[in-house]
SETOR-380672 format. One record per residue (C-alpha): x, y, z. Coordinates in nm, 3 decimals. Last residue first. Example, Ala and Ser with C-alpha at 12.3 -4.5 7.8 and 13.67 -1.06 7.14 Angstrom:
# residues 2
+---------+---------+---------+
!    east !   north !      up !
+---------+---------+---------+
!   1.367 !  -0.106 !   0.714 !
!   1.230 !  -0.450 !   0.780 !
+---------+---------+---------+
***
This chain:
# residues 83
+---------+---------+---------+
!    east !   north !      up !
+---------+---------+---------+
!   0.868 !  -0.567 !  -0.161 !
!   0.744 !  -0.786 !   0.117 !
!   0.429 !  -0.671 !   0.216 !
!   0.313 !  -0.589 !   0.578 !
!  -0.077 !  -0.512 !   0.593 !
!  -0.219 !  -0.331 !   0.884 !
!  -0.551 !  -0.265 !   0.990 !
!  -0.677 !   0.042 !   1.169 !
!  -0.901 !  -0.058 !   1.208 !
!  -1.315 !  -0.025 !   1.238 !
!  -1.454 !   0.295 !   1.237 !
!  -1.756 !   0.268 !   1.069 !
!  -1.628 !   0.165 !   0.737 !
!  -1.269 !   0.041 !   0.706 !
!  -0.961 !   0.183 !   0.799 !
!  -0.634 !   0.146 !   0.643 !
!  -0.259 !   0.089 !   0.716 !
!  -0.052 !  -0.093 !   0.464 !
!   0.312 !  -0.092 !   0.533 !
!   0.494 !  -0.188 !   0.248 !
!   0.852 !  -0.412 !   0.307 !
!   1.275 !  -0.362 !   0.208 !
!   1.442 !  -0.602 !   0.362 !
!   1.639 !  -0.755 !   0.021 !
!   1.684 !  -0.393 !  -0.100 !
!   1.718 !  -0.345 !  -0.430 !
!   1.361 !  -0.230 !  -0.568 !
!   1.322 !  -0.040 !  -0.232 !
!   1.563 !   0.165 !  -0.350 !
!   1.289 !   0.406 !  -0.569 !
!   0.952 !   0.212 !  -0.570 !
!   0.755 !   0.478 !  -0.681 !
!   0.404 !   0.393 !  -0.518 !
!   0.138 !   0.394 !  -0.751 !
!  -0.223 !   0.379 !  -0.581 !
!  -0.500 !   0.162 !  -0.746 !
!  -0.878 !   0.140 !  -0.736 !
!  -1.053 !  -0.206 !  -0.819 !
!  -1.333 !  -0.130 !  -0.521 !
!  -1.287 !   0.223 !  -0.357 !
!  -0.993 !   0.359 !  -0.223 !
!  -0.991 !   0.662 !   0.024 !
!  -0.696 !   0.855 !   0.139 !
!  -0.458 !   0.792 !  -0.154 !
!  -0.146 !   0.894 !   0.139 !
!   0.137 !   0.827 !  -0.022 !
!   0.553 !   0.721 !   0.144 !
!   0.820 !   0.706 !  -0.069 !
!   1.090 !   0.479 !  -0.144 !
!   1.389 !   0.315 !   0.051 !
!   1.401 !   0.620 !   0.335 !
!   1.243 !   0.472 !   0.594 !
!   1.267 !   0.058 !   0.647 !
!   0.975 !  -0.020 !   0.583 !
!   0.794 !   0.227 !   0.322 !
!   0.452 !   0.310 !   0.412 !
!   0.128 !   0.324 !   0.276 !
!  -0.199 !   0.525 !   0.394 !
!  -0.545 !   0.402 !   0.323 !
!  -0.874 !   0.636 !   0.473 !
!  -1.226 !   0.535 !   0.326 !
!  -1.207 !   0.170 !   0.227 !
!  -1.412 !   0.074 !  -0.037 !
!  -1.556 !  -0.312 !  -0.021 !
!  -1.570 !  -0.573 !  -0.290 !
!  -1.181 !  -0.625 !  -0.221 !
!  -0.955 !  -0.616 !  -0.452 !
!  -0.802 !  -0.320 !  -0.345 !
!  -0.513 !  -0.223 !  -0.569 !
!  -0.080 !  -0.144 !  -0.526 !
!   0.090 !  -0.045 !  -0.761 !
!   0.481 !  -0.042 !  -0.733 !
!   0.639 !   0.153 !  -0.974 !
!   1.042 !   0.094 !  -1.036 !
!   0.969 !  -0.112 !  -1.405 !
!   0.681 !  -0.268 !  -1.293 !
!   0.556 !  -0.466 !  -0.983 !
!   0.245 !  -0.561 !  -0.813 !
!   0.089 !  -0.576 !  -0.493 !
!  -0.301 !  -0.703 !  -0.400 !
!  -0.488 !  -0.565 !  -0.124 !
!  -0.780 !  -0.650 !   0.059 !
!  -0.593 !  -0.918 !   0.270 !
+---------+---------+---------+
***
C-alpha cells in the first residue's frame, strides 16, 4: 500500500510513501460520524494529509477508507486501515 498511518495526540496523518504522486486521494471515516472526512485531492511523493481523529480514537471498529486514483486513470483503489 502507498500509504503509511500514524498517530498523535487526536491527529491522524496519513503520507504516501510511494515514489509515485497520486492525483485525486479522498479519506473516509468507517463507521460515519467517528471523525471527519478530507478530500487532499492530489498527493505527491512524502506529502501528508491530517485527519482529526475525533471518536475514532476510542472506538475499537473504527477504520480509514483510502480511495485514490493513480495516473492515467487507473483505480480507484481502496485502502482499509484500522484506526
Amino acid at each position: 500500500m502507498p500509504f503509511k498511518l500514524e498517530e498523535s495526540s487526536g491527529v491522524l496523518l496519513l503520507t504516501n510513501t510511494s515514489d509515485e504522486a497520486l492525483p485525486w486521494v479522498r479519506v473516509d471515516c468507517a463507521p460515519g460520524g467517528l471523525c471527519s472526512s478530507i478530500a487532499p485531492g492530489a498527493m505527491g511523493p512524502g506529502e501528508s494529509a491530517t485527519v482529526y481523529a475525533g471518536k475514532a480514537k476510542h472506538s475499537p471498529t473504527a477504520a480509514l477508507m483510502v480511495t485514490w486514483l493513480r495516473h492515467g486513470g487507473d483505480g480507484p483503489y481502496i485502502w482499509r486501515a484500522v484506526v
